[in-house]
N, C-alpha and C positions, 0 to 999 in steps of 0.2 A: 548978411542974410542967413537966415536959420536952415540950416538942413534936414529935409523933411524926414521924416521918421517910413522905416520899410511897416506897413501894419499889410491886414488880410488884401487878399485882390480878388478882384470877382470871382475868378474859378475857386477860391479857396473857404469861401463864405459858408459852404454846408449844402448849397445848393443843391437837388438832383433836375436830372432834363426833366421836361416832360415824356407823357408816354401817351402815343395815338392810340384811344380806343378804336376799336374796330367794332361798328352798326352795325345793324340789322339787315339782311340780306332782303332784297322785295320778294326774292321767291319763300320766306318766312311770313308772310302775310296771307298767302293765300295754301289751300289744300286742293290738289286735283287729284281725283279720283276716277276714272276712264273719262267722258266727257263733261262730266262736271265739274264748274271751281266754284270754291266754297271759301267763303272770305272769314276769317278767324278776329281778325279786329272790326268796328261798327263803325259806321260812315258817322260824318257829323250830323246833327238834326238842321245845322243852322247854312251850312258849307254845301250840302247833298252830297250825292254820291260820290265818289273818286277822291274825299279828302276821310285818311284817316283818323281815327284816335287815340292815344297813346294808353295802351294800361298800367299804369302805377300801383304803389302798393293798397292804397284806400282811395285812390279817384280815376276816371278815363277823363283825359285830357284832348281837344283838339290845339295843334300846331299852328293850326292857319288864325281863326278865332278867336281864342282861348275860352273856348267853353269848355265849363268845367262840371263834371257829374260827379257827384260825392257818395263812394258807397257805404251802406249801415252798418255800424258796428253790431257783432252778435255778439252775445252777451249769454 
């Protein structure tokens, strides 16, 4: 019987861990100003009120949906 050859081992492959992003905070979605709050991202059209929208770099996104709003390029 042949004796197996020592090669790479898992820890040794290049590997790195991953790394946990850390989200968006819920108190980042809203603005209070004395008794006003003021909602900075747009509700869905399709979802109503209480589900929000993601803003990306050229579209807002809903999570729940996936409706998607494309904004224009300026030129």
């Amino acid at each position: 019987m042949a004796k197996k050859k020592g090669g790479a081992k898992k820890d040794d492959k290049g590997k790195k861990g991953k790394v946990k992003k850390e989200g968006k905070k819920l108190g980042a979605l809203y603005n209070v100003s004395g008794e006003k709050i003021e909602r900075k991202n747009r509700f869905c059209p399709k979802c109503g009120p209480g589900m929000f929208m993601a803003k990306h770099k050229d579209r807002i996104v809903c999570g729940k949906c996936s409706y998607v709003e494309y904004s224009k390029k300026e030129s």
